[in-house]
N, C-alpha and C positions, 0 to 999 in steps of 0.2 A: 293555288299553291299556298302552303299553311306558313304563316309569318312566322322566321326561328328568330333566337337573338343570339345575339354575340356578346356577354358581357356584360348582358342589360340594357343593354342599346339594341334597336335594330338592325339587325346584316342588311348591309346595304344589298341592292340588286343583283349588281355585277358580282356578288359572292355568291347568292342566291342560284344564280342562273352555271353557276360553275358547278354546284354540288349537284345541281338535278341531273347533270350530263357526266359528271364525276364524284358519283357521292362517298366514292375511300378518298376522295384529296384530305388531305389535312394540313398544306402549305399556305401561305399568305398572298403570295407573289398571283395577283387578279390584276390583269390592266384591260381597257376595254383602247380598240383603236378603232376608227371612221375609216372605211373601204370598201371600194366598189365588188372587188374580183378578190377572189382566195385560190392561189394556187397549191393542189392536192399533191404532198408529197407526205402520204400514212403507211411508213416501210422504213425499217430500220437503214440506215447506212453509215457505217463507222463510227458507229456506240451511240448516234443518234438518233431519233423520231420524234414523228410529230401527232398525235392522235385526233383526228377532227369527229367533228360532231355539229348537224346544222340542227338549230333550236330556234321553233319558232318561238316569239315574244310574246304572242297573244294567248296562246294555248297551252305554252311545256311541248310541244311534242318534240318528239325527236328523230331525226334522222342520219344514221349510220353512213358510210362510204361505204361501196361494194368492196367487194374480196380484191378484185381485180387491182382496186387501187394501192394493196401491200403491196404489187410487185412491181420492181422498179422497171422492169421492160415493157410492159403492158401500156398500149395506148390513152388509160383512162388517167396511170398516173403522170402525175408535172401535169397535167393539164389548168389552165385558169376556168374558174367557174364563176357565175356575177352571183353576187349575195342579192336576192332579192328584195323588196321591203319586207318587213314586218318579220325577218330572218336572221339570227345571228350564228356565225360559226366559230365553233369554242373549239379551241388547241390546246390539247395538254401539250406542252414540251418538254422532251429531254434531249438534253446535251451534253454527249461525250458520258453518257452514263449517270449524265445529274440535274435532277429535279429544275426545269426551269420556272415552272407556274402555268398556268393558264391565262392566254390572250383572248379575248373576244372580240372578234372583226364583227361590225354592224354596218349594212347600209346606212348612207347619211341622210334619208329621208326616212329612214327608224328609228331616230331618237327623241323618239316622242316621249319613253319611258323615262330619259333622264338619265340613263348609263353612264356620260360624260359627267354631268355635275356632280355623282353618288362617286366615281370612282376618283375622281380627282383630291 
């Protein structure tokens, strides 16, 4: 991944890792949080959503939710899933219509990169 700055400083990680998987963000609001399980709720319900996206740490890649998961009756959504190591899954949020930021749930045995110390 090509190192951007921010200001003349380097962007820390945890921004970094937000634009590969949302590269129109243009908000601030980046927190990284330590957890085991993410539960899949990517489906609008009363002005709200939640967008996921699992990125692996070593490589960039990426991985989408199935279709199945927009629909809120469908078995695959509300389901909890374990974040693997080496895996993190980035959520765009809105709420009630408004820009919440992107969260990054990370295994606690993948913070090898330093997520925690960068976003803190």
């Amino acid at each position: 991944m090509q190192t951007q700055t921010n200001k003349g400083s380097k962007m820390n990680l945890a921004k970094q890792i937000a634009l590969a998987c949302y590269p129109g963000y243009r908000g601030r609001k980046v927190k990284v949080e330590v957890r085991e399980t993410y539960t899949l709720a990517d489906y609008w319900d009363g002005g709200s959503r939640e967008y996921a996206t699992a990125y692996e740490l070593a490589t960039g890649t990426k991985q989408w939710p199935t279709v199945a998961c927009g629909i809120p009756w469908s078995n695959v959504a509300n389901s909890t899933v374990t974040i693997p190591a080496g895996w993190a899954v980035v959520v765009h949020y809105i709420f009630c219509g408004k820009d919440c930021g992107i969260r990054i749930y990370i295994n606690p045995s993948a913070d090898k990169a330093g997520l925690l110390k960068e976003a803190a």
